[in-house]
mmCIF entry with sequence, helices, sheets and N, C-alpha, C, O atoms, coordinates in Angstrom:
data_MODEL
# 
_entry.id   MODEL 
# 
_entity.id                         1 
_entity.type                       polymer 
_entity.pdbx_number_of_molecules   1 
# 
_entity_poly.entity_id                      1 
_entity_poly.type                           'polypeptide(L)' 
_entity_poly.nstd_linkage                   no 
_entity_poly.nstd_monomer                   no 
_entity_poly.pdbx_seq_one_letter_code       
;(UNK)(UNK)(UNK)(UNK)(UNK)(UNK)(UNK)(UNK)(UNK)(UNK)(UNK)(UNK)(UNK)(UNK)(UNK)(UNK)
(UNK)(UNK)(UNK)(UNK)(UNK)(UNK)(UNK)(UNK)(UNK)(UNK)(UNK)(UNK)(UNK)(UNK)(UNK)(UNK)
(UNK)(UNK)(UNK)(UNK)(UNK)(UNK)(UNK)(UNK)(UNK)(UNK)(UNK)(UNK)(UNK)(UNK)(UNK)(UNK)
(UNK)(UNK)(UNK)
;
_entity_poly.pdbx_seq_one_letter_code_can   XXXXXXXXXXXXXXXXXXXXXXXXXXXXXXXXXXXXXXXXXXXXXXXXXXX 
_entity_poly.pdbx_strand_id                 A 
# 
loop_
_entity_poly_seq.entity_id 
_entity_poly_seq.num 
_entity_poly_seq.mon_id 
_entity_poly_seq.hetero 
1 1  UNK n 
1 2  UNK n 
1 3  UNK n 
1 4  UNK n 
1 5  UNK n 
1 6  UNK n 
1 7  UNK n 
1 8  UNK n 
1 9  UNK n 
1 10 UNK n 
1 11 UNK n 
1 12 UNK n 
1 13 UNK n 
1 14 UNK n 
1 15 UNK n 
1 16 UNK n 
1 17 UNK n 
1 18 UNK n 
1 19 UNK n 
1 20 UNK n 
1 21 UNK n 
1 22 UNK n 
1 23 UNK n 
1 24 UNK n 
1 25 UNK n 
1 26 UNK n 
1 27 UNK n 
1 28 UNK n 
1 29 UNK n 
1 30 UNK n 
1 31 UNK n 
1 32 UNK n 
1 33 UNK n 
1 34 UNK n 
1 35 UNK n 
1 36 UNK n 
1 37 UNK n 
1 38 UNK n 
1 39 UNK n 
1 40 UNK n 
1 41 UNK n 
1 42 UNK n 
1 43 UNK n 
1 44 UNK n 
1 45 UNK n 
1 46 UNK n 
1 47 UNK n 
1 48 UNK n 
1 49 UNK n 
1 50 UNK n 
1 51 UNK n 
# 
_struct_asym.id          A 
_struct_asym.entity_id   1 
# 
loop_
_struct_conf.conf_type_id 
_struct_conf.id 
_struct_conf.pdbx_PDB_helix_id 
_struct_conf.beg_label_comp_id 
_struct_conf.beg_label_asym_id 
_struct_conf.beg_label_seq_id 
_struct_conf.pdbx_beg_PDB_ins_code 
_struct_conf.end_label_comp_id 
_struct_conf.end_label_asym_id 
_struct_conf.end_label_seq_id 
_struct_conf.pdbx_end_PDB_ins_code 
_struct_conf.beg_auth_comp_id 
_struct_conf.beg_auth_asym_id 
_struct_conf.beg_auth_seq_id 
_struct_conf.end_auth_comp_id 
_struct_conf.end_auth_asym_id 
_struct_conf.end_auth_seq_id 
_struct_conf.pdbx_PDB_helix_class 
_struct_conf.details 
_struct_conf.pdbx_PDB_helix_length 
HELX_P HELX_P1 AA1 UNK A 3  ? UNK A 12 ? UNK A 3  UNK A 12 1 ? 10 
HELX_P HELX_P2 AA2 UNK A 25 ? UNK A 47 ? UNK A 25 UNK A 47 1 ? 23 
# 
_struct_conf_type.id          HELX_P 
_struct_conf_type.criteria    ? 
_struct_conf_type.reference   ? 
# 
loop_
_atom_site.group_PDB 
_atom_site.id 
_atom_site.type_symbol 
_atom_site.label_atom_id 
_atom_site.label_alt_id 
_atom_site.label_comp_id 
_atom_site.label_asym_id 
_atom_site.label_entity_id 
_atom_site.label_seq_id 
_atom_site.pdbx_PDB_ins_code 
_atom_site.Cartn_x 
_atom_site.Cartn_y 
_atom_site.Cartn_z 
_atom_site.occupancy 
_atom_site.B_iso_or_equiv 
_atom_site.pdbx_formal_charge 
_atom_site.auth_seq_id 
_atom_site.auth_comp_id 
_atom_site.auth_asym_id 
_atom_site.auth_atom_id 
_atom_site.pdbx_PDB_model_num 
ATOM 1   N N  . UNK A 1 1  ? -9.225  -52.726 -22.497 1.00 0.00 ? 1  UNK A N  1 
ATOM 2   C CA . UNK A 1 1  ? -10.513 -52.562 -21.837 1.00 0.00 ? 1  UNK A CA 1 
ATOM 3   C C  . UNK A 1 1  ? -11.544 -52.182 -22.912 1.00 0.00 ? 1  UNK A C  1 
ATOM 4   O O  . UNK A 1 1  ? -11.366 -51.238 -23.682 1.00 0.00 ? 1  UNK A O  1 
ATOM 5   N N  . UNK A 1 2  ? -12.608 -52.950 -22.922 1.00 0.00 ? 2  UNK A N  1 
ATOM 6   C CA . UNK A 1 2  ? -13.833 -52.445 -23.882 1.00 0.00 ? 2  UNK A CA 1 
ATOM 7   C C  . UNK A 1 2  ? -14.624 -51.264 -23.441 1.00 0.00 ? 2  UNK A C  1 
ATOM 8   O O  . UNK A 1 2  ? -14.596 -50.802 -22.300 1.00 0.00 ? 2  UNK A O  1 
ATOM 9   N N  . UNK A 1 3  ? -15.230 -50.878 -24.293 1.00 0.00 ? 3  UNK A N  1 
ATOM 10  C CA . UNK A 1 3  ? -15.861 -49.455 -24.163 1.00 0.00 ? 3  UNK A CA 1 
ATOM 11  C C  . UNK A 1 3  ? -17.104 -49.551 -22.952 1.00 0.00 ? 3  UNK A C  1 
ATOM 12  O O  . UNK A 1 3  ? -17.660 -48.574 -22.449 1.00 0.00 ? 3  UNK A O  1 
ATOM 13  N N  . UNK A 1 4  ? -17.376 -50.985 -22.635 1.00 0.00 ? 4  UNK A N  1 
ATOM 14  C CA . UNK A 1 4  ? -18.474 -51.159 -21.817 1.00 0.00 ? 4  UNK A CA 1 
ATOM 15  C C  . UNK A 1 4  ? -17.857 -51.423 -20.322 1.00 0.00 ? 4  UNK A C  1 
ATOM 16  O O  . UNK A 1 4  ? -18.396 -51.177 -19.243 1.00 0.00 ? 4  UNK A O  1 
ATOM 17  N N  . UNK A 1 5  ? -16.656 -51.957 -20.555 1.00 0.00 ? 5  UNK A N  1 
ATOM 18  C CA . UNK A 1 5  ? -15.829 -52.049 -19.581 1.00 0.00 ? 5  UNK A CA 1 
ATOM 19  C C  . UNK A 1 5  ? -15.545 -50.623 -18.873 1.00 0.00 ? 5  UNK A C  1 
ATOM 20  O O  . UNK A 1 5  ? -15.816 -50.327 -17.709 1.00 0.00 ? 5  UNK A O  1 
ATOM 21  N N  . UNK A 1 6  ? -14.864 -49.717 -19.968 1.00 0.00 ? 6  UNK A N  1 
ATOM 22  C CA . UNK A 1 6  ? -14.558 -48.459 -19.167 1.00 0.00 ? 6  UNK A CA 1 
ATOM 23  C C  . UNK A 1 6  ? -15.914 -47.465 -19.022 1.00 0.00 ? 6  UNK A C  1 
ATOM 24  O O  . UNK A 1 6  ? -15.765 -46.577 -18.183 1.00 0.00 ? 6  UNK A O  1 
ATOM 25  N N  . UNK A 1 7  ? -17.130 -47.482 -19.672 1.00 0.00 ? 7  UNK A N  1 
ATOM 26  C CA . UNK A 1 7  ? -18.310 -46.911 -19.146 1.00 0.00 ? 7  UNK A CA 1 
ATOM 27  C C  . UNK A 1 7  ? -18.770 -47.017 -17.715 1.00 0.00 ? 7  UNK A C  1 
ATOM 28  O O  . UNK A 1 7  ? -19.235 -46.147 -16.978 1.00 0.00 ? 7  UNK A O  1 
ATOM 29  N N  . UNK A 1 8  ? -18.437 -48.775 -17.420 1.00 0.00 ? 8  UNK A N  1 
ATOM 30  C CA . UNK A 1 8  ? -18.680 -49.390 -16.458 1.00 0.00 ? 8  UNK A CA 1 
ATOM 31  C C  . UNK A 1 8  ? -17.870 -48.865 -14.945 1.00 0.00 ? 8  UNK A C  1 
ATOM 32  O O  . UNK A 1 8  ? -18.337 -48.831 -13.806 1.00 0.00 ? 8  UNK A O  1 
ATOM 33  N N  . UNK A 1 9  ? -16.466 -48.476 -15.450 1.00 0.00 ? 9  UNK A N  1 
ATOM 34  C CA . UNK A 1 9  ? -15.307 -47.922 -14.626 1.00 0.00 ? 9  UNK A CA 1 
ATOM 35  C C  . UNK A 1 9  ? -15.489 -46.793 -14.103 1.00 0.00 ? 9  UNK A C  1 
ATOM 36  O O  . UNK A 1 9  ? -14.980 -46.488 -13.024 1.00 0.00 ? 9  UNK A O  1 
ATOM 37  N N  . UNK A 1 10 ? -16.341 -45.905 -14.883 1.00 0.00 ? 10 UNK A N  1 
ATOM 38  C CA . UNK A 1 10 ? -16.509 -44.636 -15.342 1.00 0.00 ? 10 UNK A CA 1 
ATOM 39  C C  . UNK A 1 10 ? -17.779 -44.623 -14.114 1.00 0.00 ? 10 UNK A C  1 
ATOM 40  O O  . UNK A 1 10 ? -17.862 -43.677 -13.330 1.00 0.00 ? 10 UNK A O  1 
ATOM 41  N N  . UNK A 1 11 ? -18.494 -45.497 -14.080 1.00 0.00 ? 11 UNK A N  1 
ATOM 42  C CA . UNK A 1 11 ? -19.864 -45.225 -13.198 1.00 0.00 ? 11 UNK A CA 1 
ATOM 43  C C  . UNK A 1 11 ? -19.828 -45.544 -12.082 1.00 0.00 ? 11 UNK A C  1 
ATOM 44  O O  . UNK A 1 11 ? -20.638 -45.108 -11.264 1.00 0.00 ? 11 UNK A O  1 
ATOM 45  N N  . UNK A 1 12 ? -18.580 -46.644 -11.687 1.00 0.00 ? 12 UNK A N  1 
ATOM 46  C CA . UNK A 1 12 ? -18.214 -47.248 -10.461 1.00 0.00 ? 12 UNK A CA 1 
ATOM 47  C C  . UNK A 1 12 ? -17.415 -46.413 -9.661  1.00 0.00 ? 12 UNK A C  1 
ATOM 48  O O  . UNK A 1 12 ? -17.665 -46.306 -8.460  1.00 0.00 ? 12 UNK A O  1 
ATOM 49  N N  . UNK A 1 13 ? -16.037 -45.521 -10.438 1.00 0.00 ? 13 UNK A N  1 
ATOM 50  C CA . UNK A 1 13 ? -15.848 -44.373 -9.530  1.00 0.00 ? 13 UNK A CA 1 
ATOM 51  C C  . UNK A 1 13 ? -16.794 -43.192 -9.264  1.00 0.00 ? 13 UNK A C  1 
ATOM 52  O O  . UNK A 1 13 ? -16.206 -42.294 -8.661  1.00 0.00 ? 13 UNK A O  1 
ATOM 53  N N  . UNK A 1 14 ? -17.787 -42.985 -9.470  1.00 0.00 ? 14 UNK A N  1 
ATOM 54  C CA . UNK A 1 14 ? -18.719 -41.597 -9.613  1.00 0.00 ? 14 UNK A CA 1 
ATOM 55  C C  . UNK A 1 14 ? -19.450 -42.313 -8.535  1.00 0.00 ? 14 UNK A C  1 
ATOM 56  O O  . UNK A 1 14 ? -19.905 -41.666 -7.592  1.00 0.00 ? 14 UNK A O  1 
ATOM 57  N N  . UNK A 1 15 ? -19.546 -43.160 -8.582  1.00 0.00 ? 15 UNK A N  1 
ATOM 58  C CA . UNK A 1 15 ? -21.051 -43.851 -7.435  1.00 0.00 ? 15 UNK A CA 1 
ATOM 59  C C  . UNK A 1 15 ? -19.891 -44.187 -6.538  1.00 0.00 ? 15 UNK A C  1 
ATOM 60  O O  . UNK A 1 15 ? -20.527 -44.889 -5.752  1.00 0.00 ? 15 UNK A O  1 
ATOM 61  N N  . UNK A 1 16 ? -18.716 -44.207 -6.091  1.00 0.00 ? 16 UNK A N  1 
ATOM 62  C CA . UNK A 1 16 ? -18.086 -44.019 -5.228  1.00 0.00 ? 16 UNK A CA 1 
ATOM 63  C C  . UNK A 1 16 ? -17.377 -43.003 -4.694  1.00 0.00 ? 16 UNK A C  1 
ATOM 64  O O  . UNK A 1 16 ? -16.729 -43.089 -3.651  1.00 0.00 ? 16 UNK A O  1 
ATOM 65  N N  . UNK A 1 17 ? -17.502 -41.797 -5.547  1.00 0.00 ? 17 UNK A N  1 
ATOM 66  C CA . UNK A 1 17 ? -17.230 -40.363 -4.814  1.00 0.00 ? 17 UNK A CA 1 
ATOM 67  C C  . UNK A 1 17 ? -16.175 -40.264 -5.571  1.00 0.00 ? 17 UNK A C  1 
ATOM 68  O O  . UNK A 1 17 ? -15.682 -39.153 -5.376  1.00 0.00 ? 17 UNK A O  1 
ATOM 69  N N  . UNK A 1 18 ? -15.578 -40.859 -6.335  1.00 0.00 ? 18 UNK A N  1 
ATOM 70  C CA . UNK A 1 18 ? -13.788 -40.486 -6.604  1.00 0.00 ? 18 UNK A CA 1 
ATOM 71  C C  . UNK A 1 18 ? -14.469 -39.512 -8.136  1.00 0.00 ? 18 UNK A C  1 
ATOM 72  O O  . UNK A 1 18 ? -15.529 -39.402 -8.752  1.00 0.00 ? 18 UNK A O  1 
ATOM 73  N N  . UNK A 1 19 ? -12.766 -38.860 -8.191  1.00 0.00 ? 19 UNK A N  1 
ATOM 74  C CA . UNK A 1 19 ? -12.992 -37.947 -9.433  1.00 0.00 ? 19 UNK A CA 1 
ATOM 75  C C  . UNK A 1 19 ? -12.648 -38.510 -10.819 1.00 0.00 ? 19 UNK A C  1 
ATOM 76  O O  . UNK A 1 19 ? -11.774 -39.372 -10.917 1.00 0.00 ? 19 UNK A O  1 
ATOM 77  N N  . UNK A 1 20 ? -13.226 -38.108 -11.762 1.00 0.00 ? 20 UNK A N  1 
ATOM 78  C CA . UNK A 1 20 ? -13.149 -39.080 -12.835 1.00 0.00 ? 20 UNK A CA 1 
ATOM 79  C C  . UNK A 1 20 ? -11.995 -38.215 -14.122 1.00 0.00 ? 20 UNK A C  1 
ATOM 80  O O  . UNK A 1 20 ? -11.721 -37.026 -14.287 1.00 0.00 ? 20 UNK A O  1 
ATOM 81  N N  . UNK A 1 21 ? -11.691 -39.091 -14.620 1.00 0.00 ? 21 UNK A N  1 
ATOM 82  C CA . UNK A 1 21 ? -10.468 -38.210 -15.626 1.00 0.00 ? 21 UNK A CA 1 
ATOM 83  C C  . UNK A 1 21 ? -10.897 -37.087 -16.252 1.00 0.00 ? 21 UNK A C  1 
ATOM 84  O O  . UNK A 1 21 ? -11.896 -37.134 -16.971 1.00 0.00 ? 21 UNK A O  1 
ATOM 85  N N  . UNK A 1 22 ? -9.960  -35.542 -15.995 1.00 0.00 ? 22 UNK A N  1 
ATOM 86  C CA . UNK A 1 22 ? -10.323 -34.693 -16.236 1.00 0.00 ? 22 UNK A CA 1 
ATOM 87  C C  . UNK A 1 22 ? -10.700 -34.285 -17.672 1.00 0.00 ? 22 UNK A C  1 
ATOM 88  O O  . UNK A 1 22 ? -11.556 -33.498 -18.076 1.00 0.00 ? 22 UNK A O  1 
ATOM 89  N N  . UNK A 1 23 ? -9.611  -35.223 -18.467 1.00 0.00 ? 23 UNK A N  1 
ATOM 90  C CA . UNK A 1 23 ? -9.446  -34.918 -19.741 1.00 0.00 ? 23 UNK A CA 1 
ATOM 91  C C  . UNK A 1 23 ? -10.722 -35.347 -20.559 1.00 0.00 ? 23 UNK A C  1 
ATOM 92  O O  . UNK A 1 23 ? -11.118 -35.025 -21.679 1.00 0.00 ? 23 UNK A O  1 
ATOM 93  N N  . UNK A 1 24 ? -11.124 -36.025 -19.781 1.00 0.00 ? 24 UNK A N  1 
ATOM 94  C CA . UNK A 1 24 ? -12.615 -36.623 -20.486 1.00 0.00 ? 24 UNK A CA 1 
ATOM 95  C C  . UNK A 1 24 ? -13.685 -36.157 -20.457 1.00 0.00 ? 24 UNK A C  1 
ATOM 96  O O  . UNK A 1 24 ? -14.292 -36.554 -19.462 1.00 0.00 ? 24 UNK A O  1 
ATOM 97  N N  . UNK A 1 25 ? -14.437 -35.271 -21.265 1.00 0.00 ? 25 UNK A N  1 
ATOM 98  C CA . UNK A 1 25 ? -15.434 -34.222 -21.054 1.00 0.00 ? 25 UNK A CA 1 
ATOM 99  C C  . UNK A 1 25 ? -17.059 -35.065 -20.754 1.00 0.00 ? 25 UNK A C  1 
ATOM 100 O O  . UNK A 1 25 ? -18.006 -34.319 -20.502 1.00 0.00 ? 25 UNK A O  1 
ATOM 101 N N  . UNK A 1 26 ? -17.226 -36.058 -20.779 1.00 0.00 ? 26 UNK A N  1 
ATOM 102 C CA . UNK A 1 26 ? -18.573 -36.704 -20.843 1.00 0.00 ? 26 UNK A CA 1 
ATOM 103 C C  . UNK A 1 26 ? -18.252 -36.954 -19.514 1.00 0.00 ? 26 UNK A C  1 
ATOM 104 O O  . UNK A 1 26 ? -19.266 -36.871 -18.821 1.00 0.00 ? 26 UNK A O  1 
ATOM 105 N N  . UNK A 1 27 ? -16.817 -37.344 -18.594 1.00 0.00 ? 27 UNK A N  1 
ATOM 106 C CA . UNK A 1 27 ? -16.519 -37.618 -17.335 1.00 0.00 ? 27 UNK A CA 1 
ATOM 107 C C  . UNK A 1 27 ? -16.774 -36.374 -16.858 1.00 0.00 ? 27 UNK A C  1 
ATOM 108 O O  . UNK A 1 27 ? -17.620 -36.416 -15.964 1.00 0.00 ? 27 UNK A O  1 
ATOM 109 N N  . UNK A 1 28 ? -16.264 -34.970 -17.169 1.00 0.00 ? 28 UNK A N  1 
ATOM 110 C CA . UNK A 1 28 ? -16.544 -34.006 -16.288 1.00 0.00 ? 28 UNK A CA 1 
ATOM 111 C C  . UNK A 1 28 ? -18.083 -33.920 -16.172 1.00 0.00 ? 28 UNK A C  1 
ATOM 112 O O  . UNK A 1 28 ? -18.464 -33.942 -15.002 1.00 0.00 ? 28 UNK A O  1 
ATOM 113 N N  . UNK A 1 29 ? -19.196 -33.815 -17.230 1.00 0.00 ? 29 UNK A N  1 
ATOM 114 C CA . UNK A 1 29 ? -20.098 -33.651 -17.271 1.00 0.00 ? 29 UNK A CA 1 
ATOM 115 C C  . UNK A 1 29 ? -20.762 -34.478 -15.851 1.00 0.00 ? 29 UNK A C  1 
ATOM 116 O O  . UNK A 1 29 ? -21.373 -34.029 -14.881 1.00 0.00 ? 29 UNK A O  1 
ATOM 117 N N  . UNK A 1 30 ? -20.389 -35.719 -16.175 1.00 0.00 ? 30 UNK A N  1 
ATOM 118 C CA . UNK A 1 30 ? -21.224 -36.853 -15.168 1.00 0.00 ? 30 UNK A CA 1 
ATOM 119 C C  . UNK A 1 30 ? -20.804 -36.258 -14.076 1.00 0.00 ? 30 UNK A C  1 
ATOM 120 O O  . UNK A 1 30 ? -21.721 -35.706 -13.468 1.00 0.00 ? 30 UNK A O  1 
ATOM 121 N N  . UNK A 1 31 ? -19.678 -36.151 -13.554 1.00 0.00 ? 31 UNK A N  1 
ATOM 122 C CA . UNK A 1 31 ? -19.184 -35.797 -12.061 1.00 0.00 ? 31 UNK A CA 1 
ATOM 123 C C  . UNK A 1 31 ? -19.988 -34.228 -11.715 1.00 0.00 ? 31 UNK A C  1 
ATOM 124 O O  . UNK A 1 31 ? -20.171 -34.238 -10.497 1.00 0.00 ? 31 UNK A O  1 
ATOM 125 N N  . UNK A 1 32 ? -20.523 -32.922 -12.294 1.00 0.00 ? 32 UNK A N  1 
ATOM 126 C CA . UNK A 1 32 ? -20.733 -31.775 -12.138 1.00 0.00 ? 32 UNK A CA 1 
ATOM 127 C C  . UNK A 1 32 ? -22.126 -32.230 -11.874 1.00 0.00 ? 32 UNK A C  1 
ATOM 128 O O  . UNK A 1 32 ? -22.479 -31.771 -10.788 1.00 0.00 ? 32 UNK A O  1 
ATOM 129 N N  . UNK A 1 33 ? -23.227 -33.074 -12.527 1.00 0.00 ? 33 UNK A N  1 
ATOM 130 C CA . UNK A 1 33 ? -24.378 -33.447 -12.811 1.00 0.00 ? 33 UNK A CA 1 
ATOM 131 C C  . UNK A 1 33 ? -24.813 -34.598 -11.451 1.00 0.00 ? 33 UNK A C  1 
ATOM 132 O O  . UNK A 1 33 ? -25.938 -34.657 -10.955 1.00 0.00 ? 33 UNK A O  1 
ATOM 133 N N  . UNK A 1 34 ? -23.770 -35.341 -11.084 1.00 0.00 ? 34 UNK A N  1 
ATOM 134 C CA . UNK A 1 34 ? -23.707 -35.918 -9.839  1.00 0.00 ? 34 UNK A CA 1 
ATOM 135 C C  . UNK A 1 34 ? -23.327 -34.875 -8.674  1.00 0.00 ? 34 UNK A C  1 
ATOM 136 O O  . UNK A 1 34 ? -24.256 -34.638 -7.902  1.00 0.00 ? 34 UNK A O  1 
ATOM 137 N N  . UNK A 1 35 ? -22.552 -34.453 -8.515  1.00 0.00 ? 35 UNK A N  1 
ATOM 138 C CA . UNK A 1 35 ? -22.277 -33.092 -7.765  1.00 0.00 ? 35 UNK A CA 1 
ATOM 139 C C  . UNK A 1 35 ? -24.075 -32.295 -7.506  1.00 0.00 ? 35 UNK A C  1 
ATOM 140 O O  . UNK A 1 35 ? -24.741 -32.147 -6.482  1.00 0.00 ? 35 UNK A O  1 
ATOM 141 N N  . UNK A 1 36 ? -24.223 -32.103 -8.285  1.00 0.00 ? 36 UNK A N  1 
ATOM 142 C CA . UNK A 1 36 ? -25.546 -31.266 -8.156  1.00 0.00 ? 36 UNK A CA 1 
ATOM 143 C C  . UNK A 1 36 ? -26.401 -31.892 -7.570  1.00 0.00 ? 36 UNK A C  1 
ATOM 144 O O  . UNK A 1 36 ? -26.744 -31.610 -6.422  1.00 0.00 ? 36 UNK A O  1 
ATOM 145 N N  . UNK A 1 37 ? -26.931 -32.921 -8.302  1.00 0.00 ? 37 UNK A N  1 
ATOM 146 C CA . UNK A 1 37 ? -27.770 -33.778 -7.470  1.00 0.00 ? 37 UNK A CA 1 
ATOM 147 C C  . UNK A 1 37 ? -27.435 -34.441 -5.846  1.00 0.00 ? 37 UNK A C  1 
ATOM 148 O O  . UNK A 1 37 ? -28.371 -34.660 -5.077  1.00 0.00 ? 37 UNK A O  1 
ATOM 149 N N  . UNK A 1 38 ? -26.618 -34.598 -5.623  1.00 0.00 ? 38 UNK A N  1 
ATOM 150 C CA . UNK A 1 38 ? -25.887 -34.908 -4.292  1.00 0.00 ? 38 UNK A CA 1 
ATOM 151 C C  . UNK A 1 38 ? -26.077 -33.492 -3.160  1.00 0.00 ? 38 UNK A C  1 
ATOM 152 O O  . UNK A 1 38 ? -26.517 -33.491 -2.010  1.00 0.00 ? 38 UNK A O  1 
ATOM 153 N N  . UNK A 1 39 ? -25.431 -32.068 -4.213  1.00 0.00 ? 39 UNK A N  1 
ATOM 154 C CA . UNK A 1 39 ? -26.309 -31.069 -3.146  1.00 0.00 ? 39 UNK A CA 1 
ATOM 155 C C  . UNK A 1 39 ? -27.484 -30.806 -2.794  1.00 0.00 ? 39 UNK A C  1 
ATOM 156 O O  . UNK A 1 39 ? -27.754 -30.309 -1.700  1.00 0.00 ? 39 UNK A O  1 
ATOM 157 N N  . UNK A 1 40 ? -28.811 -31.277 -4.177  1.00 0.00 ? 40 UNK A N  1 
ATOM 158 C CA . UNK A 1 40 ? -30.058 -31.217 -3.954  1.00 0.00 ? 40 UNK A CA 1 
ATOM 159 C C  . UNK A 1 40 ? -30.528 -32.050 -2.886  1.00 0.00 ? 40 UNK A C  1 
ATOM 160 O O  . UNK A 1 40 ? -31.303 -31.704 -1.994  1.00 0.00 ? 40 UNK A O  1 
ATOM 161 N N  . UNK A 1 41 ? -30.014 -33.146 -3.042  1.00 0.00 ? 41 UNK A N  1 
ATOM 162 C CA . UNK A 1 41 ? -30.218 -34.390 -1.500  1.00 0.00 ? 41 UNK A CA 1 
ATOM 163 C C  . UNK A 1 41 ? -30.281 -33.587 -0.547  1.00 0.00 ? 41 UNK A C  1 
ATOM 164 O O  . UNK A 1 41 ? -31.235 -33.205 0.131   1.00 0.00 ? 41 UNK A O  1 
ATOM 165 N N  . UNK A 1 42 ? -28.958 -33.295 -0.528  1.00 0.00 ? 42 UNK A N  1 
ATOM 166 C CA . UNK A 1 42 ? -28.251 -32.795 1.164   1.00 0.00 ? 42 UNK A CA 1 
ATOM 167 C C  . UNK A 1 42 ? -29.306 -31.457 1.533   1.00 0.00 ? 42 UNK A C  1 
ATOM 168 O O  . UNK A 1 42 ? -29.728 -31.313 2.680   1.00 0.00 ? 42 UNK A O  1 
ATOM 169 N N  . UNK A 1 43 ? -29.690 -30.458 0.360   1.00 0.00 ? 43 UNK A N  1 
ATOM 170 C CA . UNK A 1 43 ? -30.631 -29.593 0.854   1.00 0.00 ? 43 UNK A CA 1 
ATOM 171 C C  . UNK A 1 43 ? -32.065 -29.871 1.210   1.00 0.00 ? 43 UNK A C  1 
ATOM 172 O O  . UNK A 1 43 ? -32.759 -29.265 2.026   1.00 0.00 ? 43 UNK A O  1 
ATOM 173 N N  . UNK A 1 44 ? -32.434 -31.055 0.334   1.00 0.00 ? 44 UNK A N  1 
ATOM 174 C CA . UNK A 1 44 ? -33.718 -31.629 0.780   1.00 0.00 ? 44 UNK A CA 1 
ATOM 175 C C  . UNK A 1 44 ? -34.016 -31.984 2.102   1.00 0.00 ? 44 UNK A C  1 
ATOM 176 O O  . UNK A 1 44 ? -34.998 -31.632 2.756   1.00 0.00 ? 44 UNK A O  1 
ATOM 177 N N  . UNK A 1 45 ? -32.493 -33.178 2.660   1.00 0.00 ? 45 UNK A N  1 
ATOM 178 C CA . UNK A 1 45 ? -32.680 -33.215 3.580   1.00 0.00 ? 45 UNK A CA 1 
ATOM 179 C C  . UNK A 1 45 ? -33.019 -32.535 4.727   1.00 0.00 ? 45 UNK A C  1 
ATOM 180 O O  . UNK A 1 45 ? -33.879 -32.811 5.563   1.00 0.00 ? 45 UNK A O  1 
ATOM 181 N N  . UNK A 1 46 ? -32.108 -31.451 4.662   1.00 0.00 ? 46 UNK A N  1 
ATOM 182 C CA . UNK A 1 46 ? -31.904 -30.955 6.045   1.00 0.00 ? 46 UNK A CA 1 
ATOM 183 C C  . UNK A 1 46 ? -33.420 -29.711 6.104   1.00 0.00 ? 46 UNK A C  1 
ATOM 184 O O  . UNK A 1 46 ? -34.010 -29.163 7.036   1.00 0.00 ? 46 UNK A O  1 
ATOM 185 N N  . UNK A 1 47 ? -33.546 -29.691 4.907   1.00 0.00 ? 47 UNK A N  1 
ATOM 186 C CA . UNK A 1 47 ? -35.193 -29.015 5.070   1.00 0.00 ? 47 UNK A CA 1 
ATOM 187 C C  . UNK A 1 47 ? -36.257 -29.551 5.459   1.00 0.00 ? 47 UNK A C  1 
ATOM 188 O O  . UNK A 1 47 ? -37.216 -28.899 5.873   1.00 0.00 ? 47 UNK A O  1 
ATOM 189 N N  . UNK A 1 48 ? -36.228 -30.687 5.385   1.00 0.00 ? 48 UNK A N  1 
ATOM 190 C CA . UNK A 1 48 ? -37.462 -32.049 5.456   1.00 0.00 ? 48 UNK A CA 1 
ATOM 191 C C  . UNK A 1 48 ? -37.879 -31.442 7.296   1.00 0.00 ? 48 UNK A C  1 
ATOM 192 O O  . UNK A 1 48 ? -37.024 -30.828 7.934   1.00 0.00 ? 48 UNK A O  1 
ATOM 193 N N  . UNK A 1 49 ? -38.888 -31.665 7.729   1.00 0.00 ? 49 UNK A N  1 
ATOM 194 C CA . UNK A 1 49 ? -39.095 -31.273 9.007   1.00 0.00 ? 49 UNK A CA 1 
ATOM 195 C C  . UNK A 1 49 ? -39.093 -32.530 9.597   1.00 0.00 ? 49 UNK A C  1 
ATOM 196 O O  . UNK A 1 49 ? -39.375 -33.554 8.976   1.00 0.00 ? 49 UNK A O  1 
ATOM 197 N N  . UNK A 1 50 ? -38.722 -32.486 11.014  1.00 0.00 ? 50 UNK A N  1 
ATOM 198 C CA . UNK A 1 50 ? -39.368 -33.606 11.772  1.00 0.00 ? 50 UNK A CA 1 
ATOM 199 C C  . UNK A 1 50 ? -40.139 -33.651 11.985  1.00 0.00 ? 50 UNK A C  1 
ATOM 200 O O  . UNK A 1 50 ? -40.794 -32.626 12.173  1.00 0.00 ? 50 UNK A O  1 
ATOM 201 N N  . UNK A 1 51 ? -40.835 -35.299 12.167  1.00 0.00 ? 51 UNK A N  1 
ATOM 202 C CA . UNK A 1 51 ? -41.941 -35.355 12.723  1.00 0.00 ? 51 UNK A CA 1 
ATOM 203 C C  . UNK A 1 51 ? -41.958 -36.057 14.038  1.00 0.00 ? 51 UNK A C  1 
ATOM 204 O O  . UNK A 1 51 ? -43.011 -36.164 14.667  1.00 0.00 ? 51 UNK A O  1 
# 
């Protein structure tokens, strides 16, 4: 697998929720950094008022 290949692998499980190899520290990073942003959503949302 080429390096663009597994970058590619790397972004396709994260944008599908799965966890990415632990041993891989640029993988933990992405998954903690997605994590966050995914809670900022979810808090945005549910603050947003109706109209």
């Amino acid at each position: 697998m080429t390096p663009e290949e597994e970058s590619d692998a790397l972004l396709d499980a994260l944008a599908a929720g799965e966890a990415p190899d632990r041993r891989d520290p640029a993988a933990r990073v992405l998954a903690v950094l997605r994590g966050d942003v995914v809670d900022q959503w979810r808090s945005s949302v549910s603050m947003t008022p109706s109209t």
